[in-house]
SERO-4910 file (N, C-alpha, C, O; in steps of 0.05 Angstrom, whole numbers):
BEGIN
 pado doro    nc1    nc2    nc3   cac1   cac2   cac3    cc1    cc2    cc3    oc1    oc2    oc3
  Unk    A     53   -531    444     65   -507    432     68   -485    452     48   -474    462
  Unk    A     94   -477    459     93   -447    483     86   -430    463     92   -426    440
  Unk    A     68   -416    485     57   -392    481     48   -366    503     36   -369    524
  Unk    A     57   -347    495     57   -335    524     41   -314    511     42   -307    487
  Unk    A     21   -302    535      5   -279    525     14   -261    531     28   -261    551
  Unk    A     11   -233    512     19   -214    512     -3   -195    522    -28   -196    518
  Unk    A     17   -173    540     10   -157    559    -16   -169    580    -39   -159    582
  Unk    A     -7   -190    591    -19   -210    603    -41   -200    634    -65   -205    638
  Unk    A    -20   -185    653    -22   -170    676    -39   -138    667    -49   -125    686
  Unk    A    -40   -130    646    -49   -112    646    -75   -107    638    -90    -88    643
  Unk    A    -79   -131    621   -107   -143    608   -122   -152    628   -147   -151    624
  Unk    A   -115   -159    648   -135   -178    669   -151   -143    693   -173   -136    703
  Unk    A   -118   -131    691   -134   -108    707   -148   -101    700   -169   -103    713
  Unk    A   -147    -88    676   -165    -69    664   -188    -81    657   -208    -66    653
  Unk    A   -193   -111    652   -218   -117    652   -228   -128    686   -249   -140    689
  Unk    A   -212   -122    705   -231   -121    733   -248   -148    734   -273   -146    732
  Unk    A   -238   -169    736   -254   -193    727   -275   -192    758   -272   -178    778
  Unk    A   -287   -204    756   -316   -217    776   -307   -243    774   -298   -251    753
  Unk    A   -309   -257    793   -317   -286    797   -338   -293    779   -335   -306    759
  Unk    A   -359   -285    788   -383   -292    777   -388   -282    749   -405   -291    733
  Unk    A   -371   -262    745   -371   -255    711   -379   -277    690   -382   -301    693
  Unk    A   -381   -262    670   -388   -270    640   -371   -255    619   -375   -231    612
  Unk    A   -350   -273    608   -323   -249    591   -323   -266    565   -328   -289    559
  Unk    A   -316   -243    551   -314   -254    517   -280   -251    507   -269   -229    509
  Unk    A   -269   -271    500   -245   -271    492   -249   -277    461   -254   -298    450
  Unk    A   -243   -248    450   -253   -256    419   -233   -260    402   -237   -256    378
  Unk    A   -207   -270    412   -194   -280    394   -173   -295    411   -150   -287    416
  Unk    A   -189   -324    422   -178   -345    425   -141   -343    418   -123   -332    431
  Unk    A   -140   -357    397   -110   -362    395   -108   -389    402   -122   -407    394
  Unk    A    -86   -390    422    -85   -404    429    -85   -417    464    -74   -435    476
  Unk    A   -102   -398    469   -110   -398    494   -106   -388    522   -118   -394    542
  Unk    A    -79   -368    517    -71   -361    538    -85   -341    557    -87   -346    581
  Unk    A    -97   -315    546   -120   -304    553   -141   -308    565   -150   -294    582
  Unk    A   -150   -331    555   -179   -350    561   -170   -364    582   -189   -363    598
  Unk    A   -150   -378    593   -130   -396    612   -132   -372    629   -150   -372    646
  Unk    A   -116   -349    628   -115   -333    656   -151   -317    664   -159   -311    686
  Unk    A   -165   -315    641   -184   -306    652   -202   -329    669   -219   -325    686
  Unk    A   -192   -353    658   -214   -374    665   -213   -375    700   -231   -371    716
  Unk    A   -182   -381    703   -167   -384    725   -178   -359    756   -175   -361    781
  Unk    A   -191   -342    742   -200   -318    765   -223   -319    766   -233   -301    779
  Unk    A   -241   -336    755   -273   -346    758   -277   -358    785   -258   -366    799
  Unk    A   -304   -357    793   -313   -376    802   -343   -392    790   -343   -416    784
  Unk    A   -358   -381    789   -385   -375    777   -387   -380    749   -401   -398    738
  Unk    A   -371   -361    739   -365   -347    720   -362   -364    697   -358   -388    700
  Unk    A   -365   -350    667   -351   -363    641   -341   -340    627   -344   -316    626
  Unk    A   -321   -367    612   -312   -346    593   -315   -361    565   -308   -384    560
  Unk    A   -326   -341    548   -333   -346    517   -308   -348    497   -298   -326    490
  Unk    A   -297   -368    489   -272   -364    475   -285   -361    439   -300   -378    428
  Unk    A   -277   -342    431   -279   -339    405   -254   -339    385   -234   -328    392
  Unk    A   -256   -352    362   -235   -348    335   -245   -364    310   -258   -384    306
  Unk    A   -233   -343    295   -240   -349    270   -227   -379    261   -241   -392    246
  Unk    A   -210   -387    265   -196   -414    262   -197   -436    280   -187   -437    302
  Unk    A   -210   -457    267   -211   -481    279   -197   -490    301   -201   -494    325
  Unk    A   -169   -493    276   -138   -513    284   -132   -493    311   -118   -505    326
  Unk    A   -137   -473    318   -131   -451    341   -148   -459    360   -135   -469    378
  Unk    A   -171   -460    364   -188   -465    375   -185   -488    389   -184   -487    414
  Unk    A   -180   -520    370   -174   -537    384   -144   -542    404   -142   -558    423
  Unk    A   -124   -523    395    -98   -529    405   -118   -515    440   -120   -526    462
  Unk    A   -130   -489    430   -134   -467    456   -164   -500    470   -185   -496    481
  Unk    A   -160   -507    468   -190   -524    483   -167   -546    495   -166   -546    519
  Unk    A   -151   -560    484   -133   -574    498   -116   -560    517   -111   -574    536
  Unk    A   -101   -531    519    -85   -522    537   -109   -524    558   -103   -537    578
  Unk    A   -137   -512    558   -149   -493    580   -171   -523    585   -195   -519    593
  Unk    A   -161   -551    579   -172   -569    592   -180   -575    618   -199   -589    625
  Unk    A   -157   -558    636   -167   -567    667   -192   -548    676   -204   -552    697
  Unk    A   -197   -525    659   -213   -508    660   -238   -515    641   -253   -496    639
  Unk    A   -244   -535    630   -263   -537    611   -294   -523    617   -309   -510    601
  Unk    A   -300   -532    652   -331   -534    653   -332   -500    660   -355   -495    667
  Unk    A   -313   -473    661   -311   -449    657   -314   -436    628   -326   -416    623
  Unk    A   -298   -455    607   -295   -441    583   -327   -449    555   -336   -472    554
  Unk    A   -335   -432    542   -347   -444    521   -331   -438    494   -329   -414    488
  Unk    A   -321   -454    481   -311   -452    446   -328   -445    432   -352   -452    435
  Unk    A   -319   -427    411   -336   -420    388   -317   -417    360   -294   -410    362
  Unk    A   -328   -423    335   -309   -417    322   -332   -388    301   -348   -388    283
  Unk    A   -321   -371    318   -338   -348    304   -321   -325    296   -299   -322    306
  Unk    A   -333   -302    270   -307   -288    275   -319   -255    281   -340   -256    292
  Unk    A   -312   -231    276   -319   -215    302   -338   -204    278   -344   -182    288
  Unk    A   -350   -204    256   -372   -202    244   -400   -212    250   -422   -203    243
  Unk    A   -394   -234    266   -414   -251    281   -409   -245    307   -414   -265    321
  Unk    A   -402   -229    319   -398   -226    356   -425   -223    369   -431   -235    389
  Unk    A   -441   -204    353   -465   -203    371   -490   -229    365   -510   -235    379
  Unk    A   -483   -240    342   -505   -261    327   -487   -288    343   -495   -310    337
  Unk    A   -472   -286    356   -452   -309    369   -466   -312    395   -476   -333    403
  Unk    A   -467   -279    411   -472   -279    433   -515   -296    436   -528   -309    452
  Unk    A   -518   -284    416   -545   -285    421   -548   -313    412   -569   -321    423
  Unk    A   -540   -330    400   -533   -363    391   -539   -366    428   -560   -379    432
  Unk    A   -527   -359    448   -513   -370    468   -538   -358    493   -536   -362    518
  Unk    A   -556   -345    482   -572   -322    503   -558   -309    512   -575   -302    528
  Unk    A   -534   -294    522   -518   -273    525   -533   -241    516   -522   -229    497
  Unk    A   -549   -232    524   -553   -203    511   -530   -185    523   -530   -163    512
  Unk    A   -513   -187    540   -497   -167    558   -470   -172    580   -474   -170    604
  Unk    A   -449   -176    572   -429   -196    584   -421   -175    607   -437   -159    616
  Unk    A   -398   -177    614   -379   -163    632   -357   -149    627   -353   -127    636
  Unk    A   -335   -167    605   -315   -157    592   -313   -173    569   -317   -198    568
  Unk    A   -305   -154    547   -289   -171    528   -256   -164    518   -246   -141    518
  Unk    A   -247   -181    512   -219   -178    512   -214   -182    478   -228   -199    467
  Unk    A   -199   -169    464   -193   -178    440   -165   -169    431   -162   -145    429
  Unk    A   -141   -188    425   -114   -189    428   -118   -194    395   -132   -213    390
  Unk    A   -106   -174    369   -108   -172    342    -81   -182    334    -75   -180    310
  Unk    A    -66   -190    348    -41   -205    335    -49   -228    318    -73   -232    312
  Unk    A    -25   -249    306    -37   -269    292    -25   -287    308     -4   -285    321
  Unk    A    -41   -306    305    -34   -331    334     -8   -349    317      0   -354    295
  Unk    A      0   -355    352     35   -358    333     28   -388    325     49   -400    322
  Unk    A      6   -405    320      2   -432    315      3   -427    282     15   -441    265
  Unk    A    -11   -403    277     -8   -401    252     20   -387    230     25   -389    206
  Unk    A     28   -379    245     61   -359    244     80   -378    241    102   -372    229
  Unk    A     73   -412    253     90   -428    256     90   -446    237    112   -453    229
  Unk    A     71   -455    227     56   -473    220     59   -473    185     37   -468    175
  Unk    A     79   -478    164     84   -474    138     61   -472    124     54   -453    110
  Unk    A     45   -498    128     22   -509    116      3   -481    116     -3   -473     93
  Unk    A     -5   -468    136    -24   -445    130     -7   -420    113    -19   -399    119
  Unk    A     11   -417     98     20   -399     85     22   -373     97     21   -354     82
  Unk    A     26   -369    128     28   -334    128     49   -328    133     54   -303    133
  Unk    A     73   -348    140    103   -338    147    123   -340    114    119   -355     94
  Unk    A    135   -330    117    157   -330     93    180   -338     98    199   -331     84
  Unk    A    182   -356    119    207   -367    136    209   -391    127    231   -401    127
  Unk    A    184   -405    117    181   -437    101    164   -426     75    149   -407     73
  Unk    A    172   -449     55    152   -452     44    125   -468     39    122   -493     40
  Unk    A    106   -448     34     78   -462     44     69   -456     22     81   -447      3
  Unk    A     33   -465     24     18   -451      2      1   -433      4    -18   -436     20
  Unk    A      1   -414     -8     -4   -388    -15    -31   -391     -4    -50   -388    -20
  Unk    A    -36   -397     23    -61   -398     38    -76   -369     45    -90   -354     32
  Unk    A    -65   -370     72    -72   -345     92    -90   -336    106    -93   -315    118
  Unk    A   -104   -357    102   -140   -355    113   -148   -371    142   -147   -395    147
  Unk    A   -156   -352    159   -157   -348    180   -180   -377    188   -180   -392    207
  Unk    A   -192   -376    172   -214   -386    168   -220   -403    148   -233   -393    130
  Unk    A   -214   -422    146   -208   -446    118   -233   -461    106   -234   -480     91
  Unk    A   -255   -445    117   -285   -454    101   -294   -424     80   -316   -420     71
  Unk    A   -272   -407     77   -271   -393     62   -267   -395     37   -257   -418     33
  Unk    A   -270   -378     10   -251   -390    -11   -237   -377    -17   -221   -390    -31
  Unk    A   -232   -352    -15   -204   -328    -20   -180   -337     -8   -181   -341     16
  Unk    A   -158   -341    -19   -132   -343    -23   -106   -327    -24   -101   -319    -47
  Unk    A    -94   -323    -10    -74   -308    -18    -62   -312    -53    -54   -295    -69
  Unk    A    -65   -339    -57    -60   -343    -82    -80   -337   -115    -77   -339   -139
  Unk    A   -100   -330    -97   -121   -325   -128   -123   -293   -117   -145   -284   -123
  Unk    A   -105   -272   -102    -98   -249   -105    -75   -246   -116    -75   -226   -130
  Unk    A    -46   -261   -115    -23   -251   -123    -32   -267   -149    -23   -253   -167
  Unk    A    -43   -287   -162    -38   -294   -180    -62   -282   -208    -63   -288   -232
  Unk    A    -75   -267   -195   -106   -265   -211   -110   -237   -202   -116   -220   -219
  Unk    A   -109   -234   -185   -118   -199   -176   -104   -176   -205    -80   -175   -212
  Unk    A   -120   -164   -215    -99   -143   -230    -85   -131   -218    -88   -133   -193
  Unk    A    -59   -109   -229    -37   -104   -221    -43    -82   -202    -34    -80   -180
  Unk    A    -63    -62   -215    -70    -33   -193    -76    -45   -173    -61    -42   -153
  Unk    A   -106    -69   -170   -111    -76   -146    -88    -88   -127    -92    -84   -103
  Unk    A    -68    -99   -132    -51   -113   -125    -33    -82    -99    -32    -81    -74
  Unk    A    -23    -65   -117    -17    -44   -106    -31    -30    -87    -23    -21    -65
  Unk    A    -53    -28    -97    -76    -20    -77    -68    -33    -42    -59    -23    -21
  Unk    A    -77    -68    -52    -69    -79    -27    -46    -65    -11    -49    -52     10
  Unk    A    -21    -70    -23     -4    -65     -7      8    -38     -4     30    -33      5
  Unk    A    -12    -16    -15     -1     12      3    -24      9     28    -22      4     52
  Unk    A    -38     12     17    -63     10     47    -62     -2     71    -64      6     94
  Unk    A    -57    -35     56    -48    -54     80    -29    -58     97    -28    -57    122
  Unk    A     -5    -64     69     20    -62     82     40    -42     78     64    -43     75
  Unk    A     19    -18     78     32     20     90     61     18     67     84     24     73
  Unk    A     54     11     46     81     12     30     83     35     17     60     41     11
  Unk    A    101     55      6     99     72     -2     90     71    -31    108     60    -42
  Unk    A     71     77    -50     61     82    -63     78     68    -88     68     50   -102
  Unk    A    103     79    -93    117     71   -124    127     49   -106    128     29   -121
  Unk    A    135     42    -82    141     15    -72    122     -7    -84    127    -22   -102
  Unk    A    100     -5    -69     78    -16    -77     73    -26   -110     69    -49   -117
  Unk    A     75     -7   -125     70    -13   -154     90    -27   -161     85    -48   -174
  Unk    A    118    -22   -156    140    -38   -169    133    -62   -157    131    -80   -173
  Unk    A    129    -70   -131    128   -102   -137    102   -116   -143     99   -139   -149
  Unk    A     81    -96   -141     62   -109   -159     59   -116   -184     42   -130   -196
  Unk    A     90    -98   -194     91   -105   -234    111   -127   -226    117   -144   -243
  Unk    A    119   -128   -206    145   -159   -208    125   -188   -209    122   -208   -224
  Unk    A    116   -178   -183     91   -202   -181     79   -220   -200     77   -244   -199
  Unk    A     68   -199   -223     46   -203   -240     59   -212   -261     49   -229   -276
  Unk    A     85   -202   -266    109   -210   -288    118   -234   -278    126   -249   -295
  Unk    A    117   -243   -252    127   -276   -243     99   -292   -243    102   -316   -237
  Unk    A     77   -286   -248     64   -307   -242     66   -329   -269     75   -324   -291
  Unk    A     56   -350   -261     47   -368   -233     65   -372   -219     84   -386   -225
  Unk    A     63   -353   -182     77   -352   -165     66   -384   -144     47   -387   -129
  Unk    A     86   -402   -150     70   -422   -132     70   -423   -107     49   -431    -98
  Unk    A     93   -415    -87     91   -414    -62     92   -389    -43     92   -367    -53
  Unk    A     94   -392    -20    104   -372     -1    136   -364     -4    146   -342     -2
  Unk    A    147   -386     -9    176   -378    -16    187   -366    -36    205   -349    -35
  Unk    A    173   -379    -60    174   -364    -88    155   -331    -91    153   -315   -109
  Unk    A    145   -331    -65    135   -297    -70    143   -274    -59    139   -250    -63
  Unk    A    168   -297    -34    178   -275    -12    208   -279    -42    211   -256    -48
  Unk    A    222   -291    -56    242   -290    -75    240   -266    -88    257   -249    -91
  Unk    A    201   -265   -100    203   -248   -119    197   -221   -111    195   -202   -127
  Unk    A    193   -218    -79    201   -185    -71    225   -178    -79    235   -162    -95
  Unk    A    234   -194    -61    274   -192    -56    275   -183    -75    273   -158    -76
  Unk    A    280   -197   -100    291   -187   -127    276   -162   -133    285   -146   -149
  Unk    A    257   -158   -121    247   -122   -136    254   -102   -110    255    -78   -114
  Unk    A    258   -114    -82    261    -98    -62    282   -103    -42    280   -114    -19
  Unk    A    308    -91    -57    332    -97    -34    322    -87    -12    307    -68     -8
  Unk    A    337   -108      7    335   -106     39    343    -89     46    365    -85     35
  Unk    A    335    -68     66    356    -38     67    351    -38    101    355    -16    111
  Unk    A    345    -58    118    341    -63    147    339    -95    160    345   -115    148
  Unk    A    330    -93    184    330   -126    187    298   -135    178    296   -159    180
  Unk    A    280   -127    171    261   -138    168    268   -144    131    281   -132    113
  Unk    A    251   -174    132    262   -181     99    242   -164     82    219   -164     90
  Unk    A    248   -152     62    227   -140     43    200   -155     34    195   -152     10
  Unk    A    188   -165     43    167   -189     37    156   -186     56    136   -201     57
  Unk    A    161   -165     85    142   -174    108    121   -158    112    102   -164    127
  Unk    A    123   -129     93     90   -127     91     74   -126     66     53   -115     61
  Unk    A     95   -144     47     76   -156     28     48   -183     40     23   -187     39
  Unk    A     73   -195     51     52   -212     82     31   -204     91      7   -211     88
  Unk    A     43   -185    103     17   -166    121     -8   -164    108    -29   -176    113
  Unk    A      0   -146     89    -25   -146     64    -40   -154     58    -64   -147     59
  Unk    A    -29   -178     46    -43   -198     36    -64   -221     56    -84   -235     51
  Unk    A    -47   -217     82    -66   -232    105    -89   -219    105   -110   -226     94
  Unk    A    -84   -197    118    -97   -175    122   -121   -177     93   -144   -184     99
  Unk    A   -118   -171     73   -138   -176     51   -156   -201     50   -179   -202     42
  Unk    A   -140   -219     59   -152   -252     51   -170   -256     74   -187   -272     68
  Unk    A   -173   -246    106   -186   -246    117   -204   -220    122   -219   -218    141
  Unk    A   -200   -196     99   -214   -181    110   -210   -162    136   -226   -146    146
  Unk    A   -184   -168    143   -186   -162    175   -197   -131    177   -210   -130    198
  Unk    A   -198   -108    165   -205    -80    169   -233    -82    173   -241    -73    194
  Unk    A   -250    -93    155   -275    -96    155   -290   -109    175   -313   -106    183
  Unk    A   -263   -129    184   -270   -152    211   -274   -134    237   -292   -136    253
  Unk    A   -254   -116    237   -249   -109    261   -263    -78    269   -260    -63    288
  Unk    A   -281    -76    240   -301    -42    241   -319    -56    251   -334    -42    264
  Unk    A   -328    -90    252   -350    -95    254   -352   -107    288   -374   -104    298
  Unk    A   -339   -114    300   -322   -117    318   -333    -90    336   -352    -91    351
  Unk    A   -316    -69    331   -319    -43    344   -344    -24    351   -351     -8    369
  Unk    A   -356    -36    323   -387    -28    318   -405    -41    332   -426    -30    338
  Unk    A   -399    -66    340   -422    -88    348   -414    -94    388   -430    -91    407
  Unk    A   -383   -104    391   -381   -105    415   -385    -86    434   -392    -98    454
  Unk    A   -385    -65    437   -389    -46    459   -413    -42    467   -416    -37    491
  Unk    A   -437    -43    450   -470    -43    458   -470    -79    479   -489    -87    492
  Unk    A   -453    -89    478   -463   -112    484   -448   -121    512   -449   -143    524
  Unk    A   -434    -98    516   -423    -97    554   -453    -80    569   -471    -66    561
  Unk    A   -437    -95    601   -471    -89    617   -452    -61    636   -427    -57    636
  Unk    A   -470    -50    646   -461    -22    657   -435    -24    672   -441    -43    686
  Unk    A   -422    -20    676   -394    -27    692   -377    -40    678   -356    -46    690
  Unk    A   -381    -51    645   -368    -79    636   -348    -65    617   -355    -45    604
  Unk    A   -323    -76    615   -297    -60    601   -292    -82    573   -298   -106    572
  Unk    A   -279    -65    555   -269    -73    534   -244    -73    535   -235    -54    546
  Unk    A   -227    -92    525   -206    -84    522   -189   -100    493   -189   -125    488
  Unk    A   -177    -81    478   -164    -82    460   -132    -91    461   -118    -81    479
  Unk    A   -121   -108    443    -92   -107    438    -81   -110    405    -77   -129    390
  Unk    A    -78    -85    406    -65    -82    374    -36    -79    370    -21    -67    386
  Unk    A    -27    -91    347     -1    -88    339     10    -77    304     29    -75    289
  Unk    A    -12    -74    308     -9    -52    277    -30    -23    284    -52    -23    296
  Unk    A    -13      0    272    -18     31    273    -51     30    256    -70     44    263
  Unk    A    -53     12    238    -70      8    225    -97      1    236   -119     10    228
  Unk    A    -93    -17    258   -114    -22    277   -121     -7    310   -140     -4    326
  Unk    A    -95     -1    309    -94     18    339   -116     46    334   -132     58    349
  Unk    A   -108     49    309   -123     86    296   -151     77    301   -170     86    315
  Unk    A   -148     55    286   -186     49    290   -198     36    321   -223     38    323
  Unk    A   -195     32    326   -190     31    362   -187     59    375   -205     71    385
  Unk    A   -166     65    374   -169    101    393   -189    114    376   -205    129    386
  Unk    A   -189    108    349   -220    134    341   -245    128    352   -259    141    367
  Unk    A   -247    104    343   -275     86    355   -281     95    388   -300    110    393
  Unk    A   -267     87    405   -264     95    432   -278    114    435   -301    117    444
  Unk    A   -257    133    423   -261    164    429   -291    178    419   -303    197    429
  Unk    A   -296    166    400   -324    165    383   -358    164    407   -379    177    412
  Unk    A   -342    134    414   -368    125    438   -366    141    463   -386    142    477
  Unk    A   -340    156    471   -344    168    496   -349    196    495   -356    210    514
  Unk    A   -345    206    469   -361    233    470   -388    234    463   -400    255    462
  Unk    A   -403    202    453   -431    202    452   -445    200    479   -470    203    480
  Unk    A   -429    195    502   -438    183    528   -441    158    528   -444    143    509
  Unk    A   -440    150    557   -449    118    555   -422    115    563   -425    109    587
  Unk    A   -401    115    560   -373    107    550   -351    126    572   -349    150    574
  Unk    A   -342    109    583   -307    118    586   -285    107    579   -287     83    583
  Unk    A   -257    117    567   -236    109    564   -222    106    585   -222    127    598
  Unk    A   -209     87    598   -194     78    616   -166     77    613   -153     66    631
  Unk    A   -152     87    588   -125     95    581   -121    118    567   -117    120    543
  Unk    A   -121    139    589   -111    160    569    -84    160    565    -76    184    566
  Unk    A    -66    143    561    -53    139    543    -56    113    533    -75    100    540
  Unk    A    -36    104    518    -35     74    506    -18     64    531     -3     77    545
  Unk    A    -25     39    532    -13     21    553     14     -5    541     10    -29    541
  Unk    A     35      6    534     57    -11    520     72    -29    545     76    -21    567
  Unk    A     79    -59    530     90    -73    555    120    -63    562    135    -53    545
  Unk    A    126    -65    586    156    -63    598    181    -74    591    183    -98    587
  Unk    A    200    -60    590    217    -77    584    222    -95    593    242   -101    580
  Unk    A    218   -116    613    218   -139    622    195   -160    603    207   -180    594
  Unk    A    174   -158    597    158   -165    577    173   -168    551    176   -190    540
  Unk    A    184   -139    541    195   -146    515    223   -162    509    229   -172    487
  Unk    A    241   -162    533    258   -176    536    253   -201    533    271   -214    524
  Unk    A    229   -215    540    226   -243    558    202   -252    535    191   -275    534
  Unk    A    197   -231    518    175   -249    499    168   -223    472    150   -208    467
  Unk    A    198   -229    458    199   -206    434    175   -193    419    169   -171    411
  Unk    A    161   -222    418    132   -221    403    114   -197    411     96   -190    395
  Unk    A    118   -181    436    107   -163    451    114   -139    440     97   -121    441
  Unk    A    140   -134    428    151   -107    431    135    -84    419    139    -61    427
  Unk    A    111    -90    394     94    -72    381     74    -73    387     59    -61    371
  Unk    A     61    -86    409     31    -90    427     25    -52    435     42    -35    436
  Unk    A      0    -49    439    -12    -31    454    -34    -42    465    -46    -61    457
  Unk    A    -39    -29    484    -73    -36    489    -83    -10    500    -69      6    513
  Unk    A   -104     -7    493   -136      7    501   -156     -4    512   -164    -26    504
  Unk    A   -172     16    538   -192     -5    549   -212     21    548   -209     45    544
  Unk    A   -239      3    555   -262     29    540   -278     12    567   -275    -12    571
  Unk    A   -295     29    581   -315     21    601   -333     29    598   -334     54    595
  Unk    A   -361     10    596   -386     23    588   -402     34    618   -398     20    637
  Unk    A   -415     53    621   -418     71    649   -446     76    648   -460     79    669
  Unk    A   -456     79    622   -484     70    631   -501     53    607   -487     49    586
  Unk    A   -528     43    607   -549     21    591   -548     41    559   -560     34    539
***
């Protein structure tokens, strides 16, 4: 499966790799990250982390010629520091964490998060879970339903409610297809994105938790770089960027901490030309400066 990593060249700077390093790639994918960091080792490893198996294994077959550099984990960033310490790690070098959704799963009908096929009302990052996209659209009450999708998927408020009363008036919604139908019908298209794509959002976003994933993430990774050792972030929702530049900003006026982008770092137009998937990336890098 091609896959090209996003903001590729700028991620490797800002984490300043060592040969001899020790780097955490906490969200695998499908390996491209983990492949270029592996590739600038010598010594060195790199910790591949993700919450999904089927990711994991595609990312262990690309970064095969690199194996005896990489370690797999299938952990997710609630477990980052109970991961590290699994492994004796008290204190790495860098960690890298890219918050997009890996395009294995974007592609892939069977896991339910695209609305381009129909699938089943999955969405779970993590499939030893039991929450469903489908025992929220089909069972969630109607406020909660709304709830989801102003918060999640930033919908405007009476947006939100009207298709949460469509929703709840169509169920039993059986697929991905039949749920992106039953936006449409409550939410003419008024741009190129189809009205269903941050009902999507949402609902991913809910079924994995991701807000909660990624406070715990922010909360837990940064004590766990060694003096000189950088973080670096790649977000593509405003939703996660906010909590990223607050967080940052949080640890470096406690001390301990510098920000290494005072601004946001967006890819070039040569990037977004050559790999669309890029065009709403940012990244932030945070350097820890002292114990």
């Amino acid at each position: 499966m091609e896959h090209t990593p996003v903001l590729l060249r700028e991620s490797l700077e800002y984490l300043a790799i060592r040969a001899e390093g020790v780097y955490v790639d906490a969200t695998a994918g499908l390996g491209g990250h983990t492949a270029a960091i592996a590739e600038r080792l010598g010594t060195g490893r790199v910790i591949a982390l993700d919450r999904d198996a089927d990711s994991l294994e595609l990312a262990r077959a690309r970064c095969a010629a690199l194996a005896d550099r990489i370690t797999f984990v299938q952990s997710s960033f609630a477990e980052f520091s109970s991961t590290l310490d699994s492994l004796s790690l008290p204190r790495v070098d860098g960690i890298l964490a890219d918050l997009g959704v890996s395009r294995y799963q974007l592609t892939s009908p069977e896991r339910g998060f695209s609305l381009q096929a129909a699938g089943p009302l999955d969405m779970r990052m993590d499939r030893r879970q039991s929450l469903t996209a489908a025992a929220i659209v089909n069972h969630y009450p109607e406020r909660e339903i709304a709830r989801i999708l102003e918060e999640l998927g930033e919908e405007r408020r009476r947006l939100a409610e009207k298709i949460a009363r469509a929703l709840v008036r169509a169920r039993p919604i059986a697929d991905t297809a039949h749920l992106a139908r039953v936006v449409a019908s409550a939410v003419p298209r008024t741009g190129r994105l189809h009205p269903a794509t941050r009902v999507f959002q949402a609902l991913r976003m809910a079924v994995n938790d991701e807000p909660g994933q990624l406070d715990a993430l922010l909360e837990q990774a940064p004590w766990r770089l060694k003096a000189g050792g950088r973080m670096v972030v790649i977000a593509f929702q405003s939703l996660d960027d906010r909590k990223v530049k607050q967080r940052f900003r949080e640890l470096a006026r406690g001390g301990g901490f510098r920000i290494l982008t005072r601004h946001v770092v967006k890819p070039g137009e040569e990037e977004v030309r050559s790999n669309p998937a890029s065009r709403s990336a940012v990244l932030r890098a945070l350097e820890r400066t002292g114990e």
